[in-house]
N, C-alpha and C positions, 0 to 999 in steps of 0.2 A: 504493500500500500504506500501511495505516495506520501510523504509528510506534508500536513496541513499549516501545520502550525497550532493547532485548537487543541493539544492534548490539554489534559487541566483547566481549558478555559470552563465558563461556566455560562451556557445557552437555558435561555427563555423560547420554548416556542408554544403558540396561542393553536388554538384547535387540536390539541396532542389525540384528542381520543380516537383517533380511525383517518383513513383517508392520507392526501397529502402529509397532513401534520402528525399520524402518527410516523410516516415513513421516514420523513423530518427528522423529529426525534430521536428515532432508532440510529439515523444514517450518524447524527452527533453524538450520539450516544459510542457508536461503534467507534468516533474516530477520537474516542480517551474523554470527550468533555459530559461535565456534570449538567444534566438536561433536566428542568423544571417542565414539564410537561401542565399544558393549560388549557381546560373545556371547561363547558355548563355541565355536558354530558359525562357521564361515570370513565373512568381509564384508570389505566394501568401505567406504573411508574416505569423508565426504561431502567438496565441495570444501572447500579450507584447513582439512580436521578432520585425523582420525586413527583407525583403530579398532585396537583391542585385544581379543586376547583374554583372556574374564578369568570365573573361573566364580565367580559369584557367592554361593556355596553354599562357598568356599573363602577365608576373611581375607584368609589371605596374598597371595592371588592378589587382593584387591581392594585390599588397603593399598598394595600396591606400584604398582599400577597408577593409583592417587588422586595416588602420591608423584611418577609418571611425568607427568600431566597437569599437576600444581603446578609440576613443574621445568621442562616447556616452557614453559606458558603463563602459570604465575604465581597462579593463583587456579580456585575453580569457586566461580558463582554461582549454577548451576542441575543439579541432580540428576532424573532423570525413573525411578524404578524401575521399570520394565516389565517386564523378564526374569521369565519365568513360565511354569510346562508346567500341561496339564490330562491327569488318569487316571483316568479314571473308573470309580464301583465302588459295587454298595449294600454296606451297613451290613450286612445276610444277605440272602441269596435262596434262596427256596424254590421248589420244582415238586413238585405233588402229594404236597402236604405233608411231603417230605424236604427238610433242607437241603443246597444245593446248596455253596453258598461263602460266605464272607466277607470283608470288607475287608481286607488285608494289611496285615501291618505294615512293609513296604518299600513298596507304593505310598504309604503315607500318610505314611509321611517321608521320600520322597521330595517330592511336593508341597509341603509343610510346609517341606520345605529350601529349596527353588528359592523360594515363591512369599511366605514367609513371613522365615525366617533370612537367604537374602538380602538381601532388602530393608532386614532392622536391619543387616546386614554393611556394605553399605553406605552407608546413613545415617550412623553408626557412624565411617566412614571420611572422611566426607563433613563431616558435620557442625564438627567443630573445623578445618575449614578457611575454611570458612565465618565463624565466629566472629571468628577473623582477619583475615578481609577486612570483617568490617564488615555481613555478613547475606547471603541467597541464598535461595535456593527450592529447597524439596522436593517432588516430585509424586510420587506412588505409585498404580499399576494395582490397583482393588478390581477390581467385576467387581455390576453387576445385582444375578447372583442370592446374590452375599452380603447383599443384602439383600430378597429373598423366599422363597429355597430356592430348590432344584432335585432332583430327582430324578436320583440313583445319583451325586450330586456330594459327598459329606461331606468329603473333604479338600480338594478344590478351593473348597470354599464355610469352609470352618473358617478358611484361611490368606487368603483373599481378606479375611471380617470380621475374621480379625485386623488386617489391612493399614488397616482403618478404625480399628479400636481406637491404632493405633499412631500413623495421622495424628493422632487427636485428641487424644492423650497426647504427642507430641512438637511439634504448635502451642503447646500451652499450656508448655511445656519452654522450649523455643528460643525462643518470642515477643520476649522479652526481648533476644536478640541479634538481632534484628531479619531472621530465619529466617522463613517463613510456612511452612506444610506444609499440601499437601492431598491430597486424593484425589479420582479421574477415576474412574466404575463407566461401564464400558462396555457397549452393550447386544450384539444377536447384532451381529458387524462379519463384514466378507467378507475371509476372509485365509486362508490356506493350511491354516491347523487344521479350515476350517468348508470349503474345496472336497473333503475327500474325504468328507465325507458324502454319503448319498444324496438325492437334491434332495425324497425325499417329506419327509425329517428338514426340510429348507432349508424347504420349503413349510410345515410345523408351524413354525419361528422365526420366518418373515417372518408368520405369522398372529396370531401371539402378540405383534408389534410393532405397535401403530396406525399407522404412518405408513406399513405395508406392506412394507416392504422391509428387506434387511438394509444397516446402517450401512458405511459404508466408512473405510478405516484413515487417511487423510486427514482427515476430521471429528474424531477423535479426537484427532490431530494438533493441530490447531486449536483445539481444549479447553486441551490442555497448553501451549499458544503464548498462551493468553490468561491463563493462570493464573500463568503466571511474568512477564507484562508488566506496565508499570505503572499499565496500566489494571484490575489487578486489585492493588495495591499495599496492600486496607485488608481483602483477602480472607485466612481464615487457618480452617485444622480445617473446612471442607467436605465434603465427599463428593460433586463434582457428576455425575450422572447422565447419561450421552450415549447415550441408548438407541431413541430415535426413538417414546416413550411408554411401554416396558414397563412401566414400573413402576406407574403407575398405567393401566394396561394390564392390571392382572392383578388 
C-alpha cells in the first residue's frame, strides 16, 4: 500500500452508517487513522474508531460530538461531509394541462438542511479545531448533477452547488491556516439509495455513464483517501468528478 500520510491522523466522517460513508470510513480506517464515524441512523464503529450518533442538521448535537472526538483523541485533521438525503420533486407538474403539484416547502428544507446546513454545521465545528492543530482537511459530497442539472432534482441539485460554492469560498478562507477544502461530485454509484430503483431507471444511469457501468462506493472512497493525503498536499477549492465520464458524457 502506498503511504498516505494519515496513519495516526484522526478523520470525522458524516453518514458513516452504510453506503458511500461507510466505505469512507472503512477505507480511513484501513489506512492507520482513528475514524469517528457519524449518522442519525444506528452503525457500527470501524476498528480503533468510534461512531456516534449525531444529526447533523442539529449544532448542538455536532458541537458536542466534535468536543467528544477532541477529548478522546486530541485533535481532527480530517472532516469528510457526506451525510446527505435525496427527495425528489419538479418545480410544477402538469397532466393535460392542469396542474398537478409543486415543490414543497418541507421537502426542500429538508434537503437544504441535511445536504447543505449540515455540512456548514459542521465545518463550522470543525474548522477552529483544526486551526489549533496546525491545519487538516475538508472534503464535502457535491454530486454530478450539481453540475449539469437533472430532472425533478431542484433541491437536491441547489444544496449539492451550494456545497461547491462553499468548498470554494472556505479554500480560499482557511488556506491560510493551512486547511485545504475540496469537493468529490460523484457520478450514479451502486448503494442502497440506487438498489431500489427499477433496473430499467439502472439501465438509463449506466447509459448515460461512458464507462458503462455504475460507480461503486469504494472508488469514491479512494477519491477522499487521496484528497486528504499528502500526495494531494498543494490540492485546495477543487471539485473533483468520480463519475466514470458523465460529465463530459452529457
Amino acid at each position: 500500500m502506498i503511504e498516505t500520510g494519515l496513519r495516526d491522523k484522526v478523520a470525522i466522517v458524516t453518514g458513516g452508517a452504510a453506503g458511500i460513508g461507510r466505505a469512507t470510513a472503512r477505507r480511513f480506517a484501513e489506512e492507520g487513522c482513528r475514524v469517528a464515524s457519524w449518522d442519525v441512523k444506528d452503525g457500527e464503529a470501524e476498528a480503533g474508531g468510534m461512531f456516534q450518533k449525531v444529526d447533523v442538521t442539529n449544532a448542538r448535537s455536532v458541537d458536542a460530538a466534535v468536543e467528544e472526538v477532541v477529548a478522546r483523541w486530541g485533535a481532527v485533521h480530517v472532516l469528510v461531509n457526506n451525510a446527505g438525503i435525496l427527495r425528489d420533486a419538479q418545480l410544477v407538474k402538469y397532466k393535460d394541462g392542469a396542474l398537478v403539484s409543486t415543490i414543497s416547502d418541507e421537502l426542500f428544507d429538508a434537503v437544504i438542511s441535511v445536504n447543505l446546513k449540515g455540512v456548514m454545521n459542521c465545518t463550522r465545528a470543525v474548522a477552529p479545531k483544526m486551526i489549533a492543530g496546525g491545519g487538516g482537511v475538508i472534503l464535502n459530497a457535491s454530486s454530478v448533477v450539481a453540475l449539469y442539472g437533472n430532472f425533478g432534482q431542484t433541491a437536491y441539485i441547489a444544496s449539492k452547488a451550494g456545497v461547491i460554492a462553499m468548498t470554494k469560498t472556505w479554500a480560499r478562507e482557511l488556506g491560510r491556516y493551512s486547511i485545504r477544502v475540496n469537493a468529490v461530485a460523484p457520478g450514479f454509484i451502486d448503494t442502497e439509495m440506487l438498489k431500489v430503483m427499477p433496473e430499467k431507471i439502472l439501465d438509463g444511469l449506466r447509459s448515460r455513464t461512458p464507462l458503462g457501468r455504475l460507480g461503486k462506493p469504494e472508488e469514491i472512497a479512494a477519491a477522499y483517501v487521496w484528497l486528504a493525503s499528502d500526495a494531494a498536499s498543494f490540492v485546495s477549492g477543487v471539485v473533483l468528478s468520480v463519475d466514470g465520464g458523465a460529465v463530459v458524457g452529457t
